[in-house]
N, C-alpha and C positions, 0 to 999 in steps of 0.2 A: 260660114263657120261661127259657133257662139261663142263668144269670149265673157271671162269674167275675171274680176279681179278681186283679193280681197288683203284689206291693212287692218293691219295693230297698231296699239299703241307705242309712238317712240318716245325717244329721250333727248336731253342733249345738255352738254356741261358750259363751259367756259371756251371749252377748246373743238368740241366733238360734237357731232350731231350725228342720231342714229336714230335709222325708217326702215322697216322690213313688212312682206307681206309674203304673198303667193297670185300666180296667174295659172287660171283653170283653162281647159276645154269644157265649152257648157258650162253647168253650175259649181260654184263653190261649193263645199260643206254644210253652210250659215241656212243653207235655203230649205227651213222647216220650219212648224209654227205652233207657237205656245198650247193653242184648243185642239192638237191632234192626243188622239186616244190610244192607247191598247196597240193593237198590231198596225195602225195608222200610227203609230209615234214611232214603234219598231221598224220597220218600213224608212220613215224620215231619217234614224240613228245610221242603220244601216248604207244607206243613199251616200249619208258624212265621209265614208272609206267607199264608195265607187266615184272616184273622182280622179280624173286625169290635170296632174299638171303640164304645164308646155314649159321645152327649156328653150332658151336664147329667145325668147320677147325683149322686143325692149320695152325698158318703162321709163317714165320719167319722173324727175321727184321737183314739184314747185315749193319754194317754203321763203316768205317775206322776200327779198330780192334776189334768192339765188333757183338756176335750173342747174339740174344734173341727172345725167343720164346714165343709165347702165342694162345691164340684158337679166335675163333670171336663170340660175342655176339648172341642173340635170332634174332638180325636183321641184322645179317650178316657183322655189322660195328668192327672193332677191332681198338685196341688202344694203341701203347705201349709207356708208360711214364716211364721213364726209369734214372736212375740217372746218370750226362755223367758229366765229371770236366776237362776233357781231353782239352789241347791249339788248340783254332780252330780260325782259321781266320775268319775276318766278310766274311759274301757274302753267295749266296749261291752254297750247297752240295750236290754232288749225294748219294744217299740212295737203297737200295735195297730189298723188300720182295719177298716170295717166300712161296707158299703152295704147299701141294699133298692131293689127297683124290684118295686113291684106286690107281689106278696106271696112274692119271694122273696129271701133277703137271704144275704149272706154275710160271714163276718170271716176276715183272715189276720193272721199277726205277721210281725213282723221285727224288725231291729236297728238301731239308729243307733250314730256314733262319738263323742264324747269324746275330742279325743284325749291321750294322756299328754303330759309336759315332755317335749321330744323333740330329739336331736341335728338331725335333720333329717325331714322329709317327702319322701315319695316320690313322683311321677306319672309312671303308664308307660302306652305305649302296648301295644296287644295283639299284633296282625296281623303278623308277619314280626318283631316286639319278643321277647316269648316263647313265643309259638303260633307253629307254621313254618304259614305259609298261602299264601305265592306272590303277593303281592296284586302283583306283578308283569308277571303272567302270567294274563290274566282265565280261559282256559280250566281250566288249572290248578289256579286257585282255587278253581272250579264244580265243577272234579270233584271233589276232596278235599272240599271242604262236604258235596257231595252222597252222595257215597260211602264217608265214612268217618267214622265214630260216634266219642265224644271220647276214648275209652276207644282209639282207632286212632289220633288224631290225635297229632303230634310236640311236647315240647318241644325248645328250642334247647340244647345241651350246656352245664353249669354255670353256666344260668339262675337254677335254683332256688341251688344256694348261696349265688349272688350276693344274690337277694330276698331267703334270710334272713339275711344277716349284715348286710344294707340294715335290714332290718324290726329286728333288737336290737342294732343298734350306737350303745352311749354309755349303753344301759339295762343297770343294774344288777338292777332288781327281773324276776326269770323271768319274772311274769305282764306285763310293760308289754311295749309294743312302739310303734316309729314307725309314723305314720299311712302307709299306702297308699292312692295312688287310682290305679283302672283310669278311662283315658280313651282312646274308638278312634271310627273315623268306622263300624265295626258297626252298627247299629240295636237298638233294643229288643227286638226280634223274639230273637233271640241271647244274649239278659243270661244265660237258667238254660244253656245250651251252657258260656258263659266261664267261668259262676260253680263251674259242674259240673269244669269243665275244671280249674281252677286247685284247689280241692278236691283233684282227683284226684293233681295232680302236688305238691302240700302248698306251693302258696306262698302269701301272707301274705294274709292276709285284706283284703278291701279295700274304698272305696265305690267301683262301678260305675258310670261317665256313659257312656250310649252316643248315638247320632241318632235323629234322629224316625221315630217305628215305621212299618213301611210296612204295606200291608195288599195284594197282591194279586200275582200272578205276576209281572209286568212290572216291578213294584218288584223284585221278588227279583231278577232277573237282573243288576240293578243293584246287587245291594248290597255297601256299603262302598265304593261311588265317587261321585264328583260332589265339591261343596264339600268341604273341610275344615276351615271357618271353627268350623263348632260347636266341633269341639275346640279352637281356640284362645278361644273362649268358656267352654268348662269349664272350663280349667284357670285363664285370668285370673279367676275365680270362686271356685276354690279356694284360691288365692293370697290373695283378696280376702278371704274369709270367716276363713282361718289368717294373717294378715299378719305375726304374730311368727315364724313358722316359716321356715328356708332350706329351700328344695329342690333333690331331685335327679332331674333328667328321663332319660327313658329312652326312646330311640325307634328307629326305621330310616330306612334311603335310599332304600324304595322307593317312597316318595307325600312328602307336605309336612311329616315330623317335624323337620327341620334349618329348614327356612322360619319353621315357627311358635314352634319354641323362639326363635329367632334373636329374635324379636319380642316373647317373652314377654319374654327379658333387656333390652331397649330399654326396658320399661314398667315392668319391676321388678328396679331396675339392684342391688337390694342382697340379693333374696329365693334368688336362684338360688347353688346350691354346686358345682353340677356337672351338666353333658350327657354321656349315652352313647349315641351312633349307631352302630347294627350295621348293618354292612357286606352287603348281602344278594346282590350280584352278585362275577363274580372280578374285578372290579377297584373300587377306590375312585371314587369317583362324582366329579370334580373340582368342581362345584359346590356339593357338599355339603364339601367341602376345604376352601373359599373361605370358606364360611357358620361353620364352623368355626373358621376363622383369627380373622376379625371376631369370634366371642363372646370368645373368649381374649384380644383386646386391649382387649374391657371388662371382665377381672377374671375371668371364668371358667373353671374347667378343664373343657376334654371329652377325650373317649376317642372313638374313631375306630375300631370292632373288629370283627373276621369270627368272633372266637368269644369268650365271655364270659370265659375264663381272663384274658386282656389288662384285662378291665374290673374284676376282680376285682383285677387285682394294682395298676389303675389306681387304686381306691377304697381299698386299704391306702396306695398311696403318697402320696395328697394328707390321709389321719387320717380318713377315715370312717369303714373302719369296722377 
């Protein structure tokens, strides 16, 4: 039997240390590659949702001197939150799981965050954020996924400067940088595409939360629609877990980013320093106007912007960065 396993990036505070991945039958999702073309790239997207997870593996998690053990859920995802008080330096750590089933077994690494003393914390959204994807437009979106490999796919015009002046602003020391996290209503299925993707266009390294992995065509066609409650569960999460930390959100008008920050600031009237909503159709979305107006009369600045230069010069003008 093929076993495969696949990790993300973790985290971990003072108190808490958090490692999540998934265990396959056969291949991961991950397993497609940059020089595929046309209906050989469609082909590889597709393959990302025929995937079987296996539940009750166990796996195990190595990390500096401790093991622990645990099994993986009905969807193949496992999770181990674990209590860790132990002196760790900021930055990030290599980490180490490892499963068997029957007699064949496998280990992967990864990294977890630490993160440095930080001006602020960043959570951004992906999808029409700083991957151009259409999610406006379902047809649109299906084609570009399917037909165009990440090495094709669009960033948004001075995205990236804006991430990195996000990622070392207030840091003196070269090697620190502010925590980034990616949060999108994507699926698991997509983590090594984003991760690859952002690599590719050099922005800030970051931990990845995406929704519950789908497993079969029919999912595919659907995905990154339906609820988007998850993401407002990660990020009240990540909030929860850095609670000393302000952040600064980053999202679009074209699904629930305005709705859900609107609601993150109601819950954590002190944690938030700024919202930036990009503008993805030619006109301002007046509801998203509205949602806007209400965050700023509880204390926050947002940015309202159809190209990132406006957000950039928004983030010098309020001392970010």
């Amino acid at each position: 039997m093929k076993l495969d396993l696949k990790l993300y990036r973790g985290y971990v505070n003072d108190e808490e240390l958090v490692v999540f991945g998934h265990v396959f039958k056969s291949w991961a999702p991950d397993k497609y590659r940059l020089d595929r073309k046309g209906i050989r790239h469609a082909m590889s997207v597709i393959h990302m949702f025929r995937i079987k997870p296996l539940e009750n593996v166990p796996v195990k998690l190595k990390f500096k001197n401790i093991e622990v053990s645990t099994k993986t859920l009905a969807d193949g995802y496992f999770r181990f939150t674990i209590p860790y008080s132990e002196k760790l330096e900021s930055g990030w750590h290599p980490f180490q799981v490892s499963c068997e089933l029957y007699d064949y077994g496998i280990v992967e690494n990864s990294e977890l965050l630490k993160p440095f003393e930080s001006k602020v914390g960043v959570i951004s959204d992906i999808d029409d954020t700083f991957l151009v994807s259409h999610s406006g437009n379902f047809l649109k979106k299906l084609y570009v996924l399917l037909l165009k490999n990440i090495n094709k796919r669009k960033v948004f015009e001075d995205v990236v400067p804006h991430y990195q002046a996000l990622s070392k602003a207030g840091q003196e020391n070269e090697t620190a940088s502010n925590s980034f996290f990616y949060v999108s209503s994507s699926e698991w299925n997509l983590y090594e595409f984003i991760d690859s993707f952002a690599r590719l266009h050099k922005l800030p390294k970051a931990v990845i939360k995406l929704k519950k992995i789908k497993t079969g065509i029919s999912d595919f066609l659907f995905t990154g629609r339906g609820s988007h409650d998850h993401k407002f569960e990660k990020i009240k999460d990540i909030i929860m877990f850095y609670p000393k930390l302000e952040y600064v959100l980053l999202g679009d008008d074209s699904q629930k980013d305005p709705d859900l920050y609107e609601r993150i600031v109601k819950i954590f009237p002190q944690n938030i320093k700024a919202i930036y909503i990009r503008q993805t159709s030619k006109r301002k979305k007046e509801n998203t106007q509205e949602i806007l107006k209400n965050i700023e009369s509880m204390g926050v600045s947002t940015c309202y912007f159809a190209n990132s230069e406006k957000a950039i010069a928004h983030s010098e003008n309020i001392g970010i960065i």
